[in-house]
Each structure stands twice: as C-alpha cells, then as structure tokens.
N, C-alpha and C positions, 0 to 999 in steps of 0.2 A: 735851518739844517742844510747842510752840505750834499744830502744822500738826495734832497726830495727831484724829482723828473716830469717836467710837464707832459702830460699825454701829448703836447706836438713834437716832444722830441724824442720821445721816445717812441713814436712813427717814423721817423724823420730817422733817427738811428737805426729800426729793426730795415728799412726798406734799402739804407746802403749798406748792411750784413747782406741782404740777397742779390740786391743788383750789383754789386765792386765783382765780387766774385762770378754771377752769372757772365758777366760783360769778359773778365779775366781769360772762364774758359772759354768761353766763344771766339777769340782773338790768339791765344797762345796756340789752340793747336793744332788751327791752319798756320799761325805761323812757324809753328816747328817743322809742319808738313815743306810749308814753302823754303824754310832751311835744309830740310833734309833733298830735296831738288835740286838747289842751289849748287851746296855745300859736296856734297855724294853721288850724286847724278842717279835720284831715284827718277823713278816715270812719272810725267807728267797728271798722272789721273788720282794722284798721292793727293795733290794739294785739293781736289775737288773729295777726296776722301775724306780729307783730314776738316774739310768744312762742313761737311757731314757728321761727322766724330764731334765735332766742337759743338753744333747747334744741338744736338740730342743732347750730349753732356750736360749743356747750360740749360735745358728746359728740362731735362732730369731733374737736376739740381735744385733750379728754383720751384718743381713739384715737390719734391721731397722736404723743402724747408718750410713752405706753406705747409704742407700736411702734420709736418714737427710742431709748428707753430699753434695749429688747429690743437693740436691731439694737449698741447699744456695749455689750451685756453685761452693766450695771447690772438689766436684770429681764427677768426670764423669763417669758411669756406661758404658762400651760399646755393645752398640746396632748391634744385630745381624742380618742381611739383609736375 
C-alpha cells in the first residue's frame, strides 16, 4: 500500500510540523525588528523587543500544537503526580 507510515516517520514528520515553524518565528521577528532599525531608523530597544515577541511567539506556538496534538490523541503530555 502506498498510504501505509512507519511510526518513525510519522514522529520524524509531526516533530518538523512544530519545530520548521517554532525555529521560523523565533528568527523572522527579531529579524524584521533588525529591518525595521536598519531600514527606518526605529530605536534601538525594538530589536531586543522584537526578540522578546519572537521567543514567546515560538514557545506559544509550540504549547499550543502539543496541547492540539494531546487533545486528538497523537501525544500525550506527561502528567506530574
């Protein structure tokens, strides 16, 4: 069959759906910050904002696709006693 998926790759797949993307925002928007510096002559305290903005974004993100992921059964978050 064409359709069948070994359980390592379909690890190996669900883990670059979270990390391409966490990696994405953590990187674009302190780099947009560092453009907007650049490019416009915003203030300097932009680009340490905009890496602030990026790191919560990307740990947002990858909270909320684990918790997606928990919530259809594909991953189990483990629970602390």
């Amino acid at each position: 069959m064409d359709g069948d998926v070994s359980v390592d790759e379909a690890i190996s797949r669900g883990r670059k759906m979270i990390t391409y993307p966490m990696i994405a925002l953590f990187l674009a928007v302190p780099g947009l910050a560092f453009y907007l510096c650049d490019q416009y002559g915003y203030p300097q305290w932009t680009i340490g904002l905009g890496l602030l903005i990026g790191a919560i974004l990307s740990v947002g993100y990858s909270f909320f696709c684990g918790e997606q992921m928990a919530h259809m059964g594909i991953y189990q978050r483990s629970k602390r006693s």
